[in-house]
C-alpha positions in Angstrom: 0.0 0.0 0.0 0.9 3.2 -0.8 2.5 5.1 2.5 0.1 8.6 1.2 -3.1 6.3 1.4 -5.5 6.0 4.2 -6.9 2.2 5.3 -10.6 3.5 5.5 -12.2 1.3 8.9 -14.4 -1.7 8.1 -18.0 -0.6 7.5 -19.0 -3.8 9.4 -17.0 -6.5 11.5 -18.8 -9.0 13.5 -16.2 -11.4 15.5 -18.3 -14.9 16.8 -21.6 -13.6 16.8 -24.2 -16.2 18.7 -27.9 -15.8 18.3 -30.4 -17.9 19.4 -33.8 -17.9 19.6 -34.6 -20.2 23.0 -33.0 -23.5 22.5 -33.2 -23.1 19.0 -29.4 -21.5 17.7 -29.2 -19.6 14.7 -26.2 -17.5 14.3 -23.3 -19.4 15.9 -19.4 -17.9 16.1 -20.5 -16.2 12.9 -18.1 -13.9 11.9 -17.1 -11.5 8.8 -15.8 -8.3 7.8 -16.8 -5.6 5.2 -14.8 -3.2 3.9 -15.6 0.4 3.2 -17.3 0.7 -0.1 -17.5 -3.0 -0.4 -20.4 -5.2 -1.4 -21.0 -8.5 0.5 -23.8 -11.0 -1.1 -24.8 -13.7 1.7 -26.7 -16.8 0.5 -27.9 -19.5 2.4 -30.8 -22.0 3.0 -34.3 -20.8 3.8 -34.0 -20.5 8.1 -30.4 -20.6 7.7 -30.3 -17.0 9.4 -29.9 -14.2 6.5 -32.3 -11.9 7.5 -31.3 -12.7 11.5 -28.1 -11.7 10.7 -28.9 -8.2 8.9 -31.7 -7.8 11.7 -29.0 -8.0 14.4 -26.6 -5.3 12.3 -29.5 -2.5 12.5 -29.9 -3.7 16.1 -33.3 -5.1 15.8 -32.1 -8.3 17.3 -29.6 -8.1 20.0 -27.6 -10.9 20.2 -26.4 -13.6 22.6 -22.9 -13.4 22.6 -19.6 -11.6 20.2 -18.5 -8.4 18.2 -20.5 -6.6 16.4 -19.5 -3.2 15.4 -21.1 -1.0 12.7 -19.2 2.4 11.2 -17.3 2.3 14.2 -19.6 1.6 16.8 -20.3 -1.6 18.7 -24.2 -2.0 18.7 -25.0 -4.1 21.5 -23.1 -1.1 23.6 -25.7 1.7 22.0 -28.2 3.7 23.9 -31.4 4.1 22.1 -30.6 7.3 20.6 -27.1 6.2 19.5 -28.5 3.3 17.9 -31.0 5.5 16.3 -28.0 7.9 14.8 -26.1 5.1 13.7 -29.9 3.9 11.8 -29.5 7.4 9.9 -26.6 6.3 8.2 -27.7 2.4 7.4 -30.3 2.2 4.6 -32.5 -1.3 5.2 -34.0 -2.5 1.4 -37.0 -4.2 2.8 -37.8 -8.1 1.0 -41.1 -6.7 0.2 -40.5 -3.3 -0.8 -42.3 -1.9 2.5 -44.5 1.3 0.6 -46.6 3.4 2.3 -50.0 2.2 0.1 -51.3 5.7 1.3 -48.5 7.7 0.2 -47.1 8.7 -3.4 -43.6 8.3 -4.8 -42.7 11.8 -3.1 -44.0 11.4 0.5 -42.5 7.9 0.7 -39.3 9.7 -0.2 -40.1 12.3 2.0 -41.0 10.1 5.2 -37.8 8.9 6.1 -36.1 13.0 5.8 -39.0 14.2 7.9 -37.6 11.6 10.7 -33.9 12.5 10.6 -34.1 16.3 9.8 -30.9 17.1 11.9 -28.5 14.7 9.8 -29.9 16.3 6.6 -30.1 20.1 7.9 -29.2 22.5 5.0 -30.5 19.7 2.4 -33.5 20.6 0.4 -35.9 18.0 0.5 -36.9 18.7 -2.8 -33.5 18.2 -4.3 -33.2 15.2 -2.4 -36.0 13.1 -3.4 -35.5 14.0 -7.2 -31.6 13.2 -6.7 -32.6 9.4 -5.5 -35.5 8.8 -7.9 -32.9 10.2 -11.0 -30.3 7.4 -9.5 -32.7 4.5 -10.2 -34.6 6.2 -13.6 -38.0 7.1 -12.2 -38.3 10.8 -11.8 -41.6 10.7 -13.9 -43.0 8.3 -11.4 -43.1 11.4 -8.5 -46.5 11.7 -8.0 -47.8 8.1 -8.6 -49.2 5.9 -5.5 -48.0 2.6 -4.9 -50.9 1.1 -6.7 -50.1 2.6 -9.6 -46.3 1.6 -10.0 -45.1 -2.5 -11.0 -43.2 -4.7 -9.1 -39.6 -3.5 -10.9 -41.3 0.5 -10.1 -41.6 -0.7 -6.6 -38.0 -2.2 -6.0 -36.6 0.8 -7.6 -38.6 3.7 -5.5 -37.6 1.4 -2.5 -34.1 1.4 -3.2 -34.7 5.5 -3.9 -36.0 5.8 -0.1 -32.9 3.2 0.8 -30.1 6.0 -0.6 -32.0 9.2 0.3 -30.2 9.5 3.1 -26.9 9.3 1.7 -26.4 5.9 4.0 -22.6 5.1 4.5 -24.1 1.3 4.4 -27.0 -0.3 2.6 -28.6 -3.7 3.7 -30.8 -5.8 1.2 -33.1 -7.9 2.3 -33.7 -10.2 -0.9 -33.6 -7.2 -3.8 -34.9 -9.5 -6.8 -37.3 -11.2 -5.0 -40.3 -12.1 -6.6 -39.2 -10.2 -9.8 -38.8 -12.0 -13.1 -35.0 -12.5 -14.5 -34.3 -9.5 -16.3 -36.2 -7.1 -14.1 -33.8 -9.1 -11.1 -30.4 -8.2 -13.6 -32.0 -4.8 -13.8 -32.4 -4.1 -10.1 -28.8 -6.1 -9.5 -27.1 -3.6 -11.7 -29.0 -1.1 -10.2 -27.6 -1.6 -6.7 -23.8 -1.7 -8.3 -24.9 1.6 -9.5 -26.0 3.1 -6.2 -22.0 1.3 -5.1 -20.5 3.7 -7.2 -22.4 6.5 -7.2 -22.5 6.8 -2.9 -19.6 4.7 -2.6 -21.5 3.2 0.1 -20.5 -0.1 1.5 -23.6 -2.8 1.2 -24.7 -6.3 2.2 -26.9 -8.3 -0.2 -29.4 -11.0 1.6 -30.3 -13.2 -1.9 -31.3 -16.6 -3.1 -30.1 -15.6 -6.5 -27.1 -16.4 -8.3 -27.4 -13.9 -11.0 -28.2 -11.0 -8.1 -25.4 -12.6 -5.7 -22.6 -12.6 -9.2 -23.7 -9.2 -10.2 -23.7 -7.4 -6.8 -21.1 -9.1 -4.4 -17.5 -8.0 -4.5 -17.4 -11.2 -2.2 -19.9 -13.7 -2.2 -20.3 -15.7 1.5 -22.2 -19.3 2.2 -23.9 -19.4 5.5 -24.6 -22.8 6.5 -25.1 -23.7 9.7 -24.7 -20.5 11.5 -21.7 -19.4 10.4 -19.7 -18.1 7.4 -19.0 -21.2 5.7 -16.7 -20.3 3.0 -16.1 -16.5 1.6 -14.6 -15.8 -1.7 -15.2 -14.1 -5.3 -18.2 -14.9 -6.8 -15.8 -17.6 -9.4 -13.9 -18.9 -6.0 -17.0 -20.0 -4.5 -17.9 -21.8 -7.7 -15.2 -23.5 -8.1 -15.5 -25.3 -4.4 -16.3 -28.9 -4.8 -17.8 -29.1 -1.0 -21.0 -30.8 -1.4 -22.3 -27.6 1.0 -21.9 -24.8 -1.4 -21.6 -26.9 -4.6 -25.3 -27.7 -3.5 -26.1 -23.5 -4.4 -24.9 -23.6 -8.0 -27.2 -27.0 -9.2 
């Protein structure tokens, strides 16, 4: 490394994180690492603790036992109104878009700036919403309601409310789900998009292959609790364990 350049500090490290729900263990000495700017796709079985694991990074679920520490901070350590700072700068990609039905294109956009008007003080809001719906190609759809928009409309003004906030991390719960293939490689392209443009570091829940190849810089297999194996999108492939081999058949 250059002696002139600055190591930028992990977005996320989480060092043997344990979560369980009763008797029933989900997340177990599960650990991994996301660099600044970085995107991180995580596959893994249905129950095998995807969403868990983004759940317990935006401190919606505390966990059990471990380190967990997000842009700097370790969350289980976080007052309420810490952890609800730190929530200004994570954007959360709900699996099922998560649109106000009430609400058009613009007051969805709006919702989340009404709620942390301190972080964007100075910031026209109306600036603001049209930046993020230019990023993902809907400015025309401003004034439309929920009802109104399909399910590729819907990712996108999700993913619009998602960067809004200019989040130094994104997580996405399942992007392409429920979209058909090229609408998925859209919104997958989409999110590599938003990487550049923000330069925001991100973590990709997904059961596909396509989403997980476009999107991850690394690609990580959780099976049973923990990070299995962690590569390039080609390394991971190439593994002949009959575990991860059983994702790419």
């Amino acid at each position: 490394m250059n002696s002139e350049q600055v190591q930028l500090p992990a977005a996320v490290s989480i060092r043997n994180l344990y979560k369980a729900f009763g008797t029933n263990p989900v997340l177990r000495s599960f650990s991994l690492e996301v660099a600044a700017g970085e995107n991180v796709a995580v596959m893994g079985k249905s129950g095998s603790g995807k969403s868990v694991l983004i759940k317990c990074i935006i401190g919606l679920e505390t966990i059990d036992e471990g380190d967990l520490v997000v842009l700097g901070k370790s969350v289980p350590g976080l007052s309420p109104r810490e952890l609800d700072l730190l929530r200004a700068d994570v954007g959360f990609q709900f699996q099922g878009s998560a649109l106000y039905d009430s609400m058009t294109v613009r007051e969805n956009l709006e919702f989340p700036l009404r709620r942390h008007q301190e972080k964007m003080k100075g910031l026209r809001t109306d600036d603001l919403v049209q930046e993020a719906l230019s990023s993902v190609g809907l400015l025309h759809a401003i004034d439309l309601l929920p009802s109104e928009l399909s399910g590729g409309m819907k990712k996108r003004i999700a993913l619009a409310r998602t960067i809004i906030m200019r989040p130094k991390l994104i997580l996405y719960d399942e992007p392409t789900s429920g979209l058909d293939p090229i609408t998925g490689r859209e919104i997958s392209r989409l999110i590599v998009d938003i990487q550049k443009q923000y330069r925001a570091a991100s973590i990709v829940i997904t059961h596909d292959l396509a989403c997980a190849r476009i999107t991850g810089n690394q690609l990580v297999i959780l099976s049973e609790g923990r990070n299995y194996v962690q590569g390039t999108f080609d390394e991971v492939a190439g593994i002949t364990d009959p575990v991860v081999h059983s994702f790419f058949t």
